[in-house]
C-alpha positions, 0 to 999 in steps of 0.5 A: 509709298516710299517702298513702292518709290524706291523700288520704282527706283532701283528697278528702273536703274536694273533696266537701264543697266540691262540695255547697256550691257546686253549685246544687241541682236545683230540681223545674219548677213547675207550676200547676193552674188553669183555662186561658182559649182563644180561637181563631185561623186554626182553633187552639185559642190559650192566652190571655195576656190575662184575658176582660175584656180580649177583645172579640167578634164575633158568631160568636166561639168561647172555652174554659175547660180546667182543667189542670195546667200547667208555667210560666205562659206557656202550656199544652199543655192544649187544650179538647178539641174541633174549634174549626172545629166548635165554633160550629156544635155549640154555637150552630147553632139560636141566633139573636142579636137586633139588638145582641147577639152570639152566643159559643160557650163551651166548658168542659172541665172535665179529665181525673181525673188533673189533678182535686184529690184527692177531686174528680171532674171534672163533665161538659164542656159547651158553651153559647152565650153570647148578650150585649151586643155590646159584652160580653167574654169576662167577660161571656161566661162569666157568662152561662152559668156561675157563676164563682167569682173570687179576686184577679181570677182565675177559681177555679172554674167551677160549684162545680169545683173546690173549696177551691183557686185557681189553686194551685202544684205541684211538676210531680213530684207529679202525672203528667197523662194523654196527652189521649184524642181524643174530643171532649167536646161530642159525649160530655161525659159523665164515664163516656165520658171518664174514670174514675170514683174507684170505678176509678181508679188512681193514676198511675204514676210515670215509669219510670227509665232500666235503664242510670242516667246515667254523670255521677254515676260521671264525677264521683266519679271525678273527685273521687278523682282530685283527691285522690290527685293532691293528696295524691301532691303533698303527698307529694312536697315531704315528701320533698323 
């Protein structure tokens, strides 16, 4: 009996050394906000710089997507629409006069999924942006939308969303939908796209694994063996 209670003992101290010393598990941080593209090679590309500090061409193609994105080096968010044919379908009868350039400015507003909670998504839209040659991407999107800006971010383009900027989430509070493969410049419209709040349904989590993962078992037993081992230990230099 005295084994068995100091091996109760010493395994109970290894688990409480367990709990102090290991890191806890940190859930990845994600961030809702509008994302800024600009195109290369016929690719949709994730801005790392802000649109004032992008210059244009006439002929030049920039998108707004608003998304949920893990890690703020990049997003697998897209606009959802063909880059190659977004110039043609946003400024194809636009004509630019001497000294301006013609930009093709998609804004897609998301899915419902990645909306705030009682916001529905507006309808994406496209619109060509006919400025100064010398313009920005800044001055692209002003030109045909109404941003609103906070500490030199973008935190709403017309009045979408409302009552936040560019917040930070935990990734596990929001699952975001797979994109569909409509293009939003041919069916912008929110019946087309998306649900509305009347039908939607709360995302379901993802579904955990039927077999659990053996590391959690592999540690425990680890742990009992440390201390039967400890206390066998302990018992044998009594008896010696």
């Amino acid at each position: 009996m005295r084994f068995l209670a100091r091996a109760a003992v010493i395994t109970t101290a290894i688990c409480l050394a367990v709990q102090v010393f290991t890191p806890a598990a940190r859930a990845e941080t994600a961030y809702r906000y509008w994302t800024f593209w600009t195109v290369s090679n016929g690719q949709w590309v994730f801005s790392q710089v802000g649109p004032a500090s992008t210059t244009l061409v006439d002929g030049s193609i920039q998108a707004w997507r608003f998304a949920v994105t893990v890690g703020a080096s990049g997003s697998t968010a897209a606009p959802r629409t063909d880059p190659k044919t977004a110039f043609a379908k946003v400024c194809g009868a636009e004509n630019a006069p001497p000294g301006q350039v013609r930009v093709a400015m998609v804004i897609d507003t998301g899915t419902l999924d990645a909306a705030p909670g009682g916001q529905t998504p507006p309808p994406a839209r496209g619109a060509c942006a006919v400025i100064d040659q010398v313009g920005t991407g800044a001055d692209a999107l002003m030109a045909i939308a109404t941003p609103r800006v906070q500490g030199g971010l973008v935190c709403g383009i017309d009045e979408y969303p409302t009552g936040e900027c560019a917040i930070t989430i935990e990734s596990g509070e929001i699952a975001t939908a797979t994109d569909s493969s409509i293009d939003v410049l041919v069916a912008p419209t929110p019946a087309a796209n998306q649900p509305t709040l009347a039908n939607a349904t709360d995302p379901a989590p993802a579904p955990a694994s039927e077999n659990g993962s053996p590391v959690p078992l592999i540690a425990v037993g680890f742990v009992i063996a440390l201390g039967l081992a400890g206390a066998w230990a302990l018992q044998r230099r009594r008896v010696r």
